[in-house]
C-alpha positions in Angstrom: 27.0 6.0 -11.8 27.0 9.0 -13.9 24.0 10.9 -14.7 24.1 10.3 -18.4 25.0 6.3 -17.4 21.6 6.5 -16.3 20.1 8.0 -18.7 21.4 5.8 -21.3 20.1 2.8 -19.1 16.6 4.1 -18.8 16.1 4.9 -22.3 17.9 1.5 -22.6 14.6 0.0 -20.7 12.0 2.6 -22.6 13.8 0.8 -25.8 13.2 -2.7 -24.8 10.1 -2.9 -23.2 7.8 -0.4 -25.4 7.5 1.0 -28.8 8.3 4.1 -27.9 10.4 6.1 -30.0 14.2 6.9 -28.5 16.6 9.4 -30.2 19.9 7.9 -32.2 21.3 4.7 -30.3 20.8 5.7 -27.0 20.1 3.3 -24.9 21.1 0.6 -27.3 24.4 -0.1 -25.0 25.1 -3.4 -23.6 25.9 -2.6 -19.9 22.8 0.3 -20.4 20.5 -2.8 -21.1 21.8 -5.1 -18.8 20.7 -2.7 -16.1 17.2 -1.6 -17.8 15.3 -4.3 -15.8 16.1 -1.4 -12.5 13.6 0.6 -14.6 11.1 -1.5 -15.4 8.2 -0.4 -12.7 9.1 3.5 -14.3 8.2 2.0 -17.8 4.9 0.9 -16.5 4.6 4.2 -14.8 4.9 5.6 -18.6 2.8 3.0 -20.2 -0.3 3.6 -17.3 0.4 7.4 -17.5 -0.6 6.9 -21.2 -3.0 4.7 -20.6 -4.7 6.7 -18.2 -4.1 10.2 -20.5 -6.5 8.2 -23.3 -9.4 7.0 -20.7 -9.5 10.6 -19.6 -9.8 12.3 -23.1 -12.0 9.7 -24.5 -14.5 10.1 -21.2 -15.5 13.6 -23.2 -17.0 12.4 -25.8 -17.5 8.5 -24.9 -19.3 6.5 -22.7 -17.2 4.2 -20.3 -17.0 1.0 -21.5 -15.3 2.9 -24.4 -13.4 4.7 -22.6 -11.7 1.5 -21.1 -11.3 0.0 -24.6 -9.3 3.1 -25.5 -7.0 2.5 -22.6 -6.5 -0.9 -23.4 -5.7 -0.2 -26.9 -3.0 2.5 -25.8 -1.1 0.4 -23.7 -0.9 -2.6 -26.5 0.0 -0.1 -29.0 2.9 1.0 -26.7 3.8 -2.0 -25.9 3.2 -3.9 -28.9 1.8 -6.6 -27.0 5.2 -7.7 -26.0 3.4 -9.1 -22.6 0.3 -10.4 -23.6 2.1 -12.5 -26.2 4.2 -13.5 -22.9 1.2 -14.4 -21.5 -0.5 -16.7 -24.5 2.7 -18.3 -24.9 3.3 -19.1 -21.3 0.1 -20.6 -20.9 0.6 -22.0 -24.2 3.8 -24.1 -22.7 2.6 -25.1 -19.5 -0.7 -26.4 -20.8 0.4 -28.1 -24.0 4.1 -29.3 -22.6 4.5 -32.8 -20.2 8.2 -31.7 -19.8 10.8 -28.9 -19.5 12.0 -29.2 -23.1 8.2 -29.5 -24.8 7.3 -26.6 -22.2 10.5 -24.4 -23.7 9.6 -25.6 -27.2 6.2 -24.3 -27.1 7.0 -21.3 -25.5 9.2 -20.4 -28.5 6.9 -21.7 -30.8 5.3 -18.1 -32.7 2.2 -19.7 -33.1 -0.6 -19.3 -30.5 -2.3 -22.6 -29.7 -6.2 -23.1 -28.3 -4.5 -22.7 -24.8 -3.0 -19.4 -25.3 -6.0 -18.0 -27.2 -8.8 -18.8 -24.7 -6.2 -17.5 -21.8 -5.4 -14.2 -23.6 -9.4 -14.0 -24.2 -10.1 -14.6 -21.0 -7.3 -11.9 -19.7 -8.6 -8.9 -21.5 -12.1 -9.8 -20.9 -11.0 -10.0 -16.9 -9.3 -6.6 -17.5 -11.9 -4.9 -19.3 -14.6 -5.6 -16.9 -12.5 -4.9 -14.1 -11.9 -1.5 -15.1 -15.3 -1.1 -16.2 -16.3 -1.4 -12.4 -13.6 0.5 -11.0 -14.9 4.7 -10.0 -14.4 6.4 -13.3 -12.2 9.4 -11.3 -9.9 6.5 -10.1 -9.2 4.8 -13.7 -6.4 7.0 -14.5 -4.8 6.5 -11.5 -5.4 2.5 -11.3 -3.8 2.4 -14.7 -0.8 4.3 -13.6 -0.5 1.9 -10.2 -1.5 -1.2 -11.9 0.9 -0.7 -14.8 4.0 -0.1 -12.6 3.3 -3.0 -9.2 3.0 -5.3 -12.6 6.2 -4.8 -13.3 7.4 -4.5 -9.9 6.5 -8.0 -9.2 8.5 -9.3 -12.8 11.2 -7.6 -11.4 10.6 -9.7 -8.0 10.6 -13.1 -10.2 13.8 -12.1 -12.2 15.4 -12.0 -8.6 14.2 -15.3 -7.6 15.0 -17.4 -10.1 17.7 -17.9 -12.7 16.7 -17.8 -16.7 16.0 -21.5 -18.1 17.5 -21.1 -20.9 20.7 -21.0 -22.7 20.1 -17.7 -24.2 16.7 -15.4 -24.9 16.0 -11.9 -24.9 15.6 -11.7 -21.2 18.7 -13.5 -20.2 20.9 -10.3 -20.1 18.8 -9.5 -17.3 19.9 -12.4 -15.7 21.7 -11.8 -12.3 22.0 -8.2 -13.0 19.4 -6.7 -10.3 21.0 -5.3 -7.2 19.5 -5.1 -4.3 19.9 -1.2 -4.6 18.3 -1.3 -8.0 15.5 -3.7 -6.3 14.6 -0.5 -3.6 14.7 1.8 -6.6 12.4 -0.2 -8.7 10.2 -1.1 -5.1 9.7 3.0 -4.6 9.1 3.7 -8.5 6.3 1.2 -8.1 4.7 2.2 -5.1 4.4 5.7 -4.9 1.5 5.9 -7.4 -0.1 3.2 -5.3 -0.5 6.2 -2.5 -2.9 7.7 -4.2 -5.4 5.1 -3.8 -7.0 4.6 -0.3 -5.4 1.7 1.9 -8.4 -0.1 1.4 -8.0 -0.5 -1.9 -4.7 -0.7 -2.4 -3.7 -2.8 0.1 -6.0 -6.0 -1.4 -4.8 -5.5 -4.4 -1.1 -5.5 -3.5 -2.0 -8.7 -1.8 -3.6 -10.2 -5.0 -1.0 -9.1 -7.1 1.7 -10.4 -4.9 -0.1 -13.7 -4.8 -0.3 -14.5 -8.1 3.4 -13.6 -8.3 4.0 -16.1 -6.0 1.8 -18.9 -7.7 3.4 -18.4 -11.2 7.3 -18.6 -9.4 6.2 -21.2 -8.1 4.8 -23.1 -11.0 8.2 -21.7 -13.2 10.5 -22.8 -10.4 8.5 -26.8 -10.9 8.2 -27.2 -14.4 11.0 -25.5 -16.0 13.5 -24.7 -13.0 13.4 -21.0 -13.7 12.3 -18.0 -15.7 11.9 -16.6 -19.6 11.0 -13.8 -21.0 7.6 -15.2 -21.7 7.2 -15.6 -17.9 7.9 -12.6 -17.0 5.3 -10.8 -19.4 3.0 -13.6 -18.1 3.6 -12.5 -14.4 3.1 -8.6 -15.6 0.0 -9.6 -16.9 -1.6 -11.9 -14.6 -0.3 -9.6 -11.9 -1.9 -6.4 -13.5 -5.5 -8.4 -13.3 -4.6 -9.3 -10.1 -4.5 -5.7 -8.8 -7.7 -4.2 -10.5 -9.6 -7.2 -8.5 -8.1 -6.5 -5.6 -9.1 -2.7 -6.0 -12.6 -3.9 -6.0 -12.5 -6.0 -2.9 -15.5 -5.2 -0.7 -14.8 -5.9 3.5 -19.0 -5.2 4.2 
């Protein structure tokens, strides 16, 4: 693939996923955003960098708990919330739904329910005060690490299982991940997790890949598959995941 093929399919993925702004149409291809999903784990890489660039400036002048918020804040800006609605409306679905079809409806349904509310609530609070406890010179870096395995693991679901339904915004990922664009999107992910000690990052690679697997799971049993709402749920849930595990403590 040509260098400006990839090009086009990386700002195809920077379009998608994030508010970011992206010159002219680039990007906006078909085949470009077929293939964005190879590039997901670099978005998050983007998004933590971000992230991580606000907790820094806003530790000069404001205490930590702040600090946090203001990292939080920039990476739902970015974003626009695209996962954390994910997230509300998956929980939404699987709480509120007694079959596939009620499951799918809610899911699609733009209003947040009590379900989704309490389990966004309870998903930044989880967030916040994780961070809160991580070392203040390791936030930036946590974000950055956090922000891409997140991703990584959506990636891993969108290779498991096939897309539920007839047609979403996710399903032109469907089927489209290689296993060449799976390496590429493994080694995006990880490198930033280097930078923490193997301690740390290894529990929370272990958390994070568990509550991958628990959420497959649970898609594969009650709907037979994936939607885009899953996989902001899994980036999510995920992301959590991998602060806690940073804070595991083995004395």
């Amino acid at each position: 693939m040509s260098t400006r093929s990839e090009l086009e399919t990386f700002l195809g993925a920077i379009r998608f996923f994030t508010r970011l702004p992206v010159p002219g149409t680039l990007g906006q291809d078909s085949v470009a955003l077929e293939r964005a999903i190879r590039y997901f784990p670099a978005v998050g890489l983007i998004i933590g960098a971000l992230a991580g660039l606000a907790f820094a400036v806003t530790t000069f002048f404001w205490p930590k708990t702040l600090a946090v918020l203001a990292a939080m804040g920039t990476a739902i800006m970015v974003t626009g919330a695209l996962h954390e609605d994910g997230w509300s409306d998956m929980v939404d679905g699987f709480g509120g739904g007694w079959d596939r079809e009620k499951v799918l409806a809610i899911m699609r349904d733009s209003c947040i329910g009590s379900f989704g509310s309490v389990a966004l609530t309870m998903m930044l609070l989880v967030r916040f005060f994780a961070l809160i406890e991580i070392d203040i010179l390791l936030v930036p870096v946590a974000l950055i690490a956090g922000h891409a395995v997140s991703r990584l693991c959506a990636t891993f679901v969108l290779r498991t299982l096939d897309y539920a339904r007839a047609e979403g915004k996710a399903k032109p990922f469907s089927n489209q991940l290689t296993r060449g664009d799976l390496v590429f999107a493994s080694v995006t992910a990880l490198l930033p997790v280097l930078l923490l000690s193997p301690w740390q990052f290894i529990p929370g690679l272990i958390l994070a890949a568990g509550a991958t697997v628990w959420l497959t799971r649970l898609f594969k049993r009650k709907i037979g598959g994936y939607t885009g709402d899953c996989l902001g749920a899994v980036q999510q849930f995920s992301e959590v995941a991998f602060y806690c595990g940073l804070l595991c403590k083995f004395s």
